[in-house]
C-alpha positions, -999 to 999 in steps of 0.1 A, spaced: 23 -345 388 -5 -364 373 -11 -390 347 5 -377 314 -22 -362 293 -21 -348 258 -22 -305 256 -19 -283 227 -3 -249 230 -7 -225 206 28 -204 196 29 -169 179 55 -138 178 51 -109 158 80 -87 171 116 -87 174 133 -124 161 103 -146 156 110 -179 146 141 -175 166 116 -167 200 90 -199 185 120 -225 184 137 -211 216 99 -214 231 98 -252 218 124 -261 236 118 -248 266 85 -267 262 101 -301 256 124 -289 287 93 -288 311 93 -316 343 70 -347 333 68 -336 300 72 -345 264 70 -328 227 47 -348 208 46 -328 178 46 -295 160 29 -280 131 39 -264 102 48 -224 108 21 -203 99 22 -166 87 -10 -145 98 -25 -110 98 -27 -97 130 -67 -104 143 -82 -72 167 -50 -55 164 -23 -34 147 15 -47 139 33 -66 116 25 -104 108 29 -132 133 43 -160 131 26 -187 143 23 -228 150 8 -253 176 24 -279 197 10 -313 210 27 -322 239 21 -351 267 24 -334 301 21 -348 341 15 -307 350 -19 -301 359 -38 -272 334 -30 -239 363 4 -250 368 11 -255 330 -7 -221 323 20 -208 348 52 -221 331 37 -212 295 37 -179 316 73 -181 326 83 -188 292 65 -162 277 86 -141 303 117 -155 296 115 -138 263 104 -104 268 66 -104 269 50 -74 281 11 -69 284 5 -34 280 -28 -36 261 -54 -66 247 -40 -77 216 -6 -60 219 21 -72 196 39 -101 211 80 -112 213 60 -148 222 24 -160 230 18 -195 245 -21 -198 244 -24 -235 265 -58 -248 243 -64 -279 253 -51 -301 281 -66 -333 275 -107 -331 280 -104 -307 307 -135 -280 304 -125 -253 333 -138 -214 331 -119 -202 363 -111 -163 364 -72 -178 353 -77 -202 331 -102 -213 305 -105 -244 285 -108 -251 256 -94 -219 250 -122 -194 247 -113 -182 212 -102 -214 203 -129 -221 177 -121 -179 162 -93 -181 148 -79 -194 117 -41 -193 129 -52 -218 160 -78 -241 139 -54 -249 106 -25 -260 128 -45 -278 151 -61 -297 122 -27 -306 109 -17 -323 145 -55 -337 150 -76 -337 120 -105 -360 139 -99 -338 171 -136 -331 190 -136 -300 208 -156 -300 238 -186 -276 236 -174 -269 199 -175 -301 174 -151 -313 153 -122 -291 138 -133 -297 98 -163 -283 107 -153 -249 123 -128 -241 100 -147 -228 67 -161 -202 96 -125 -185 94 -116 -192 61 -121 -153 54 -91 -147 78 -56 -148 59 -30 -180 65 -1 -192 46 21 -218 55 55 -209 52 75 -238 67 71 -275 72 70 -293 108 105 -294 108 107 -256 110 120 -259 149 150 -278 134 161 -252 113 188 -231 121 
């Protein structure tokens, strides 16, 4: 384990019990070794983007973690597992996706793991929740999140449940 350090993990399900998958997935998060749920968005409703299926549900998580970025990519992995996720194609619809975006100001492009994500700075679903955790947040090799998100304000978001959406039975 290292020095805690802040990481953001994107959340999204578009098959099968979403919200049910998302708060199961939040909890394992805040169950990880060394680790610690900082915060969570709002849940987010949003058009599938380079692919076919119903609309996901989606939110980010800040979380303060000792596990180094390949061994948290790993146990986003496991959880992701844990709850039926199969890979058959790019962009397939998902029971649960953990994207890990950030883990504190770590820039890595390894044939595993890249960060910042590499479509972090794409997509509306990642960017609006992010900016609700971090509104001054830099991100390295991007800029600041208020200005990347009018480039995806074309692509369709609506908030459809406060932070305390995890809570909710």
């Amino acid at each position: 384990m290292q020095a805690p350090r802040r990481a953001y993990v994107g959340l999204g399900a578009n098959l099968g019990d979403a919200r049910a998958a998302l708060r199961a997935s939040v909890q394992a998060l805040a169950a990880l070794p060394g680790t610690q749920l900082v915060a969570l968005s709002s849940l987010y409703r949003t058009a599938p983007i380079d692919s076919s299926g119903p609309d996901y549900l989606n939110a980010v998580a800040a979380i303060d973690t000792g596990i180094d970025p390949p061994a948290l990519l790993l146990a986003l992995q496991a959880i992701e597992q844990a709850h039926g996720r199969e890979r058959p194609y790019r962009n397939a619809p998902r029971t649960l996706d953990l994207d890990l975006l950030l883990h504190g100001d770590a820039v890595l492009d390894t044939p595993t793991l890249t960060l910042p994500h590499p479509r972090i700075a794409q997509r509306a679903f990642v960017l609006q929740p992010l900016a609700e955790l971090a509104p001054d947040l830099l991100l390295p090799g991007h800029g600041r999140l208020d200005t990347l998100l009018p480039a995806v304000s074309d692509q369709r978001i609506e908030r459809c449940a406060g932070p305390d959406w995890a809570a909710i039975p």
